[in-house]
N, C-alpha and C positions, 0 to 999 in steps of 0.2 A: 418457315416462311422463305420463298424464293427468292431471291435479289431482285427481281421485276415487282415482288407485291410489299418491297422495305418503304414504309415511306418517305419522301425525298423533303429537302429543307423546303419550307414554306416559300411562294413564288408570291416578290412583293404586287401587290395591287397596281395595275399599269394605270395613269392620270390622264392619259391618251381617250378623248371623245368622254371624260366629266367634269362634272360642274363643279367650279371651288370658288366658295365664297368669302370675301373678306373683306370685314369691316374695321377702316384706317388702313384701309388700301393707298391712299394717297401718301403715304413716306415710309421711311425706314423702314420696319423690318415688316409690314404689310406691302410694301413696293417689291423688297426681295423676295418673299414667297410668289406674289404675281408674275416673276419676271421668270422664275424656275419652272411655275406652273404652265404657263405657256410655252416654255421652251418642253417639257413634260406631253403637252398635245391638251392639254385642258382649255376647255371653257371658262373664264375667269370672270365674275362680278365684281366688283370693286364699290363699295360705302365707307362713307365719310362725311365730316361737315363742309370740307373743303371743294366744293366745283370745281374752281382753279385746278387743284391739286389734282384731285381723281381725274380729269381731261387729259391732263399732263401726260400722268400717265398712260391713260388710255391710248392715247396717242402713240407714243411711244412703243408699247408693247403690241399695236395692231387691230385685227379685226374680232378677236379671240378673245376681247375685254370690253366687256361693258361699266358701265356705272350709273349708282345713282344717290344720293344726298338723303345722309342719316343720321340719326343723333340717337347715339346707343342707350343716353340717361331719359329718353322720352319712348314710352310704351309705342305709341300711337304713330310716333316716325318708324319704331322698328316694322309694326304691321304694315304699315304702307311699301317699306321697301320689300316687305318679303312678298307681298300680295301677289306679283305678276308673275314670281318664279315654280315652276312646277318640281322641279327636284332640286335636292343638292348632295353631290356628294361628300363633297368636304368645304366645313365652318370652317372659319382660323379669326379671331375677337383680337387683335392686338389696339383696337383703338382703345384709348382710357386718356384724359388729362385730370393732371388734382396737384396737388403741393404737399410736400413733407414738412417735417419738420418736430422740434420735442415738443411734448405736451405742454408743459408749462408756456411754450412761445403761442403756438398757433391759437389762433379763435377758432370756435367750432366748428364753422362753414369749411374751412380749409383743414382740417383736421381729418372733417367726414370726407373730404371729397376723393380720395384712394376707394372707397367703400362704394358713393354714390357713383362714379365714371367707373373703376378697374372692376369690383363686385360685384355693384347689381347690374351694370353696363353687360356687363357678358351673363351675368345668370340671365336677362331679360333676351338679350338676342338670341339664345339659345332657346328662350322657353316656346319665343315668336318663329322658330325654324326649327323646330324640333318634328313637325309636322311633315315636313317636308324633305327630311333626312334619306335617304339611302341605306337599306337595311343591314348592306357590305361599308357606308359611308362613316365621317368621322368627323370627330371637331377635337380641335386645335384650344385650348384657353393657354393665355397667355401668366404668370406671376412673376416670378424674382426671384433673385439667390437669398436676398433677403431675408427670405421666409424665412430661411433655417441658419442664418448668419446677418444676423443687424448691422449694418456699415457704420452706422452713426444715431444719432438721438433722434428715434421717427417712428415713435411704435406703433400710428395707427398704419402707418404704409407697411411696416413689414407683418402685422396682423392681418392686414387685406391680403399680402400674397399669401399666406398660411393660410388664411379661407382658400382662394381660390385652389389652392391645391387639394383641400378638403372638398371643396365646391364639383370638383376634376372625380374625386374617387366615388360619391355620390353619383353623378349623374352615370357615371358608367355602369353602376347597379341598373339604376332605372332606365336607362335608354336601351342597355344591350337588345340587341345585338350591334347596334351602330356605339363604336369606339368613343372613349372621351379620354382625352388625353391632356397633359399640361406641358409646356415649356416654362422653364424656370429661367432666361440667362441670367450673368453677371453686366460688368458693365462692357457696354458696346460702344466699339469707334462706329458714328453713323451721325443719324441725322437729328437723333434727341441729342448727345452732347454737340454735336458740334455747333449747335443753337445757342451754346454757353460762351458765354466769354473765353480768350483762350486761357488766361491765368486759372480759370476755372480748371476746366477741363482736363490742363497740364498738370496740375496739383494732384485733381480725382485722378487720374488714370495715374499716375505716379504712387500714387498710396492702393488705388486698385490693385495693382499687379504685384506689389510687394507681398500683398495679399493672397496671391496665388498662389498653383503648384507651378503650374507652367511661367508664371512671371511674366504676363503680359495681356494686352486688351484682347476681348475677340472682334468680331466684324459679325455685319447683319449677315452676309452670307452664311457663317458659319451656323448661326440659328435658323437661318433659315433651310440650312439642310436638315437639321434635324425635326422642324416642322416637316418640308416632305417624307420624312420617314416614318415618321409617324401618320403622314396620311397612306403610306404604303405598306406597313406593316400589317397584315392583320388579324396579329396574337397579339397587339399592345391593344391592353389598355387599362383607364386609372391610372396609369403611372403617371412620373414627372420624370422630365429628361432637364441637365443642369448645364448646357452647355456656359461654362462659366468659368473655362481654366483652371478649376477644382481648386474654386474660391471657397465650396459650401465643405469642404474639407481640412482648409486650416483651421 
């Protein structure tokens, strides 16, 4: 074989003029993928429950982001948001709210709810936009380091991110050619902790990083680059990437 006909490394997938869709676009680390994505040349959609929030944004980021108000645990809103959109390249599902906590504390409601918003939240938005995928395109689900390293007493939450990693290697059977992929981080300095009291927050991240290899917090950026990579990658997939300071390794 010639040196002209060796074949050369894979050339990531350019974001420049597609569509990437994200639901909990209105903070954290659904704000930092929208912010990269545009800075990338994409078309950005933004869902959420939050008006306020997703405007904000929109704002912020320019002409190149739209939005529009959706609740990932209701069928019938997901249909709605996706109705007007004719393609997508790339999903990315970071929205989910629920509560941990041990079995023995929680009541049911709040027990299920990892499962009801992080689980079926993203197997439903997926199932509702699965239609309208890009046959080179890709989705993003979101889980936890948790999956594979329990931080503390919350077994239905760290079960949900172990689904959804299963939930990731499944759909990538069934969808191929269109990628599915998962992000796993650890804990993040952003905009879920920093909503915590700061004793809080001080304490967690102080015992997080002790926790580590690297010994320290990540940042939404940091996951969020590895969501673009994985929407530019395109020999991933199934996998789960852990950006997590190789929490899931002690």
């Amino acid at each position: 074989m010639s040196t002209s006909d060796t074949p050369g490394p894979a050339v990531p997938l350019p974001l420049a003029g597609r569509t990437v869709v994200i639901l909990g676009g209105g903070s954290g680390l659904g704000r930092a993928v929208a912010r990269r994505s545009v800075a990338a040349g994409a078309d950005v959609v933004l869902g959420g429950r939050t008006a306020e929030r997703l405007a904000a944004v929109a704002d912020a980021l320019g002409e190149r982001v739209s939005w529009r108000t959706v609740d990932t645990t209701d069928q019938a809103s997901l249909a709605d948001f996706f109705a007007p959109l004719e393609r997508i390249d790339h999903l990315f599902t970071p929205a989910a709210s629920y509560q941990t906590g041990p079995m023995l504390e929680l009541d049911d409601e709040a027990a299920e709810s990892p499962f009801t918003s992080k689980f079926w939240g993203q197997y439903y938005a997926v199932k509702h936009a699965a239609p309208l995928l890009a046959a080179d395109g890709s989705v993003v689900l979101v889980s936890g380091a948790a999956s594979v390293r329990p931080f503390g007493a919350a077994p239905a939450y760290v079960a949900c991110n172990a689904a959804v990693e299963g939930l990731g290697r499944g759909l990538a059977v069934e969808l191929a050619p269109v990628r599915v992929n998962v992000v796993s981080p650890g804990a993040v300095d952003g905009d879920l902790w920093g909503r915590r009291p700061a004793e809080v927050r001080e304490d967690g991240f102080a015992r997080y990083s002790e926790a580590t290899v690297l010994r320290r917090i990540g940042t939404e950026d940091e996951v969020a680059d590895a969501v673009l990579f994985l929407f530019g990658n395109g020999n991933m997939t199934g996998s789960t990437l852990y950006p997590d300071g190789g929490y899931a390794l002690r």
